[in-house]
N, C-alpha and C positions, 0 to 999 in steps of 0.2 A: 426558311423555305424560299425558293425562288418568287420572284414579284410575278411571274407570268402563273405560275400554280395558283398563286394564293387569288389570282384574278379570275382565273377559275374557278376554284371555290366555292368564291363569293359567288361568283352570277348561280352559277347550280344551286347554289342555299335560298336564294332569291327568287328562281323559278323554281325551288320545290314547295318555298312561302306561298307565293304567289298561286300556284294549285292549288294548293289545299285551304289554301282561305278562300276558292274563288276569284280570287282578283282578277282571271281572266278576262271573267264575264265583262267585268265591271269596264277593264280595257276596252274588250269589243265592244260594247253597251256605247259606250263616249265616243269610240269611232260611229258607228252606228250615225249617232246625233250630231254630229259637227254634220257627215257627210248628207243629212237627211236637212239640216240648216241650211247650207250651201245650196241644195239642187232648189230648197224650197224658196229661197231669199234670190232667185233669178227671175222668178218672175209674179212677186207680190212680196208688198211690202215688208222692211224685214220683221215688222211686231207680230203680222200676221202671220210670217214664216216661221218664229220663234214659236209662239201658240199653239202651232201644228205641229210644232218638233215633239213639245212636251206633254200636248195633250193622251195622247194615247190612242187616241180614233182615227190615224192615220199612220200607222206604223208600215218601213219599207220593209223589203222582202229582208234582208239584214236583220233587221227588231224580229222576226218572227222566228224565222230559223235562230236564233239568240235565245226565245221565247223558249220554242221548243230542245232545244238541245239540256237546256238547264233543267227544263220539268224531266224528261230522261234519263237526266243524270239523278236527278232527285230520287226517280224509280229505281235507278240498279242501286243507288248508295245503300239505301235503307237504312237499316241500324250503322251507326256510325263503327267502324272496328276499329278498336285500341291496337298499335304494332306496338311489338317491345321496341325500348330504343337498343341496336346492335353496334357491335363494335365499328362498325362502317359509320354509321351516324354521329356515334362519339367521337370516331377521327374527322369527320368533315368537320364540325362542329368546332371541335380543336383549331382545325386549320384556320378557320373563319375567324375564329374571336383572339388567335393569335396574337396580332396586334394590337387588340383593342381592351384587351385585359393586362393591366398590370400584373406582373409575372415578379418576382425576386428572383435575382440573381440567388445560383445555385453555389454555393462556396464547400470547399473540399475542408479536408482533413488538415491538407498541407496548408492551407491558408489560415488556420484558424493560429497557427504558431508562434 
């Protein structure tokens, strides 16, 4: 498989992990707080800044739309749905682990002589 496909792939396998476990959140959640560090640590000290970052009683407009979007999503998911895995899945999956799975060489008929 070409290196530009398989590079592909990979990132799609990665962002479909990264959904469904949430990881989003967790991205945006760390941005959130560095950039709630930063504004807060310009003008008071930085332990104090730090403190405020994680306390939870000062949450910026970011922490809350974050807040909200996840309880939302919490509301439409509900019961979790099992997909079948389909033959799409099984070919990315293929693609992805390509390299990283030892594979044996396939030897013929003619070779065996």
């Amino acid at each position: 498989m070409p290196r530009r496909l398989q590079m592909i792939a990979t990132a799609l396998a990665v962002v479909a992990i990264c959904s469904a476990t949430g990881a989003h959140w967790a991205l945006l959640q760390s941005m959130a707080w560095l950039r709630m560090l930063a504004v807060y640590a310009q003008d008071r000290p930085i332990a104090q800044a730090v403190a405020e970052t994680f306390d939870g009683e000062h949450p910026c407009e970011l922490c809350v739309a974050i807040k909200e979007a996840k309880k939302q999503e919490e509301q439409q998911r509900g019961a979790p749905v099992e997909l079948p895995i389909t033959l799409g899945c099984k070919l990315l999956l293929a693609l992805v682990a390509k390299d990283s799975l030892p594979v044996p060489p396939v030897t013929t008929a003619e070779g065996l002589r």
